[in-house]
N, C-alpha and C positions, 0 to 999 in steps of 0.2 A: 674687484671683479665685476664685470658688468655685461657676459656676454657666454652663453652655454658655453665658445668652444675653449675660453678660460677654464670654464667648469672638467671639459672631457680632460685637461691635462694631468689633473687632481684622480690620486690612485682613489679616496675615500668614495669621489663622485664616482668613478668607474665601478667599484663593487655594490653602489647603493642603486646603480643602475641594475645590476645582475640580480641582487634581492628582490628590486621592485617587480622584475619582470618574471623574477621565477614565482612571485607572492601572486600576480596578475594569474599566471594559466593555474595554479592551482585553486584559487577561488573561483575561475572559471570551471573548473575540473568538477570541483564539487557541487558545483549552482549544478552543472548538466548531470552527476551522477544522483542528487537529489529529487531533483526534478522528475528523474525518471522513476527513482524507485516510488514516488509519491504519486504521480501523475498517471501512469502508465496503463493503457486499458487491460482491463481485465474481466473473466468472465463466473457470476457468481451466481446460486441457488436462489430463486425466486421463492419465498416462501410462501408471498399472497397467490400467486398465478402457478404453485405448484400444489398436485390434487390428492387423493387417496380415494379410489373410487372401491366400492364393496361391490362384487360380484357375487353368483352364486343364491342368484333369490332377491336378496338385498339391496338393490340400485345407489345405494345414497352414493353421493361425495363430498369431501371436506378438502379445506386448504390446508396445506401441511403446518401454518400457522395455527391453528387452530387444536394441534396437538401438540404444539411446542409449548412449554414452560420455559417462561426468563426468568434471567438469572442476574442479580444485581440492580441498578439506578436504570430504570428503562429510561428514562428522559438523557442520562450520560452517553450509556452504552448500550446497547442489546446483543446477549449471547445466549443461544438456542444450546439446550443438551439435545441428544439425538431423538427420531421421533421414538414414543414405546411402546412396542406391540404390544402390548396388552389392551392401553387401551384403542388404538384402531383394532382390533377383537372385540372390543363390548363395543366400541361405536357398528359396527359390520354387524353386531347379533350372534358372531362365534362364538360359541366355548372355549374359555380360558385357560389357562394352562391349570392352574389351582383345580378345575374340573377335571384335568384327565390326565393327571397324577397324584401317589400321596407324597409327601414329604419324605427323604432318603432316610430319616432318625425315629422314622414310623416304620419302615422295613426291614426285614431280615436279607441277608445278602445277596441269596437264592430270588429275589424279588426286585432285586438292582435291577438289573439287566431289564427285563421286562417296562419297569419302570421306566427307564432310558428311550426305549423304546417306543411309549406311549409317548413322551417328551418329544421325539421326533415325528411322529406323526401329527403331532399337534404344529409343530414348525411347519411341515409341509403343508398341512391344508391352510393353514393361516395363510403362508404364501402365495395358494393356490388361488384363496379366496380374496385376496386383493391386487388391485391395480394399484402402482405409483404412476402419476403421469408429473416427469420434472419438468418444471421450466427454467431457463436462464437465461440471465440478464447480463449486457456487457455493461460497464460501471470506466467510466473516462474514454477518451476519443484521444489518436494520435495529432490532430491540429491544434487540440488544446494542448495536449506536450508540447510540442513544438514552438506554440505561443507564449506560453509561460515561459521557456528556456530559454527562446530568442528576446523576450523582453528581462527576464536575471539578468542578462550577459551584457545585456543595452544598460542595466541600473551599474553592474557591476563596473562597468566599463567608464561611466560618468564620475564614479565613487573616485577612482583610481588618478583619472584625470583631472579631475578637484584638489586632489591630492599633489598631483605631480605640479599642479599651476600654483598652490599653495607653498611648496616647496621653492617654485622660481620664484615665488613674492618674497620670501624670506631672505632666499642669499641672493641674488639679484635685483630686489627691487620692483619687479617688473612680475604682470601674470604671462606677458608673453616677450622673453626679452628678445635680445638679435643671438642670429647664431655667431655672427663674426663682426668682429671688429670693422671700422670702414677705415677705409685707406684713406677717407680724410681725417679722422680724427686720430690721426696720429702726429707727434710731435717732427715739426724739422728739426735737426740739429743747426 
């Protein structure tokens, strides 16, 4: 054999052709669905450029960083738990919730409710008395999707072709052989 259209007659070549091609769009498939889900912009809570301003007599602000506690290898990862009112209340100068309730295992039943109560008013004013000012930041850009995807599918695409030229080196001889035989290199009788 010396020539692809030797190769198409062969059933084996015919299926390694349909594998290859159906191997090609799926790695292509996944390069773009990868891409995307990695790449993909999106928009998230600024924590340095987001504020807590106290109202109500008390002017200050703080960045919401600054009441987050991390959690784990900060140089790894960094994961924020939520901010905790309490303490934006003692940073503001309010009174605490500890101030203006007792504990439910300190009162009699009849003094629940009431209790509860004070527990809400305490929610409210806290509410009252601060500002959140969020900010958000968008995190990747669609040119850069697009770039990265277009260039997977350009590496992907060379991988394949490597491949398939390495295959005609093997049973052909050749990285690029002919497709057909020549009508002079055939024997006369």
């Amino acid at each position: 054999m010396k020539t692809i259209s030797e190769l198409n007659e062969l059933w084996w070549y015919r299926l390694l052709k349909v594998v290859y091609l159906v191997s090609l769009l799926i790695v292509i498939g996944a390069l773009v669905l990868i891409q995307y889900d990695e790449m993909r912009p999106y928009t998230k809570l600024d924590f340095v450029a987001s504020k807590v301003r106290c109202l109500g007599g008390n002017f200050k602000s703080a960045t919401y960083i600054d009441f987050m506690v991390s959690v784990g290898n900060v140089s790894d990862n960094l994961r924020y738990k939520s901010l905790d009112p309490a303490d934006i209340a003692e940073f503001c100068d309010l009174p605490t919730q500890s101030e203006k309730y007792t504990p439910l295992s300190e009162l009699g039943w009849e003094q629940v409710n009431e209790n509860a109560k004070k527990v809400e008013t305490w929610r409210l004013l806290t509410r009252k008395s601060i500002q959140y000012e969020e900010s958000y930041e968008t995190v990747g850009s669609w040119a850069t999707l697009v770039l990265f995807t277009f260039l997977s599918i350009v590496i992907a695409l060379f991988c394949f072709e490597s491949l398939r030229r390495a295959f005609y080196y093997i049973t052909l001889g050749s990285i690029k052989p002919p497709k057909k035989k020549h009508e002079s290199d055939t024997i006369l009788p």
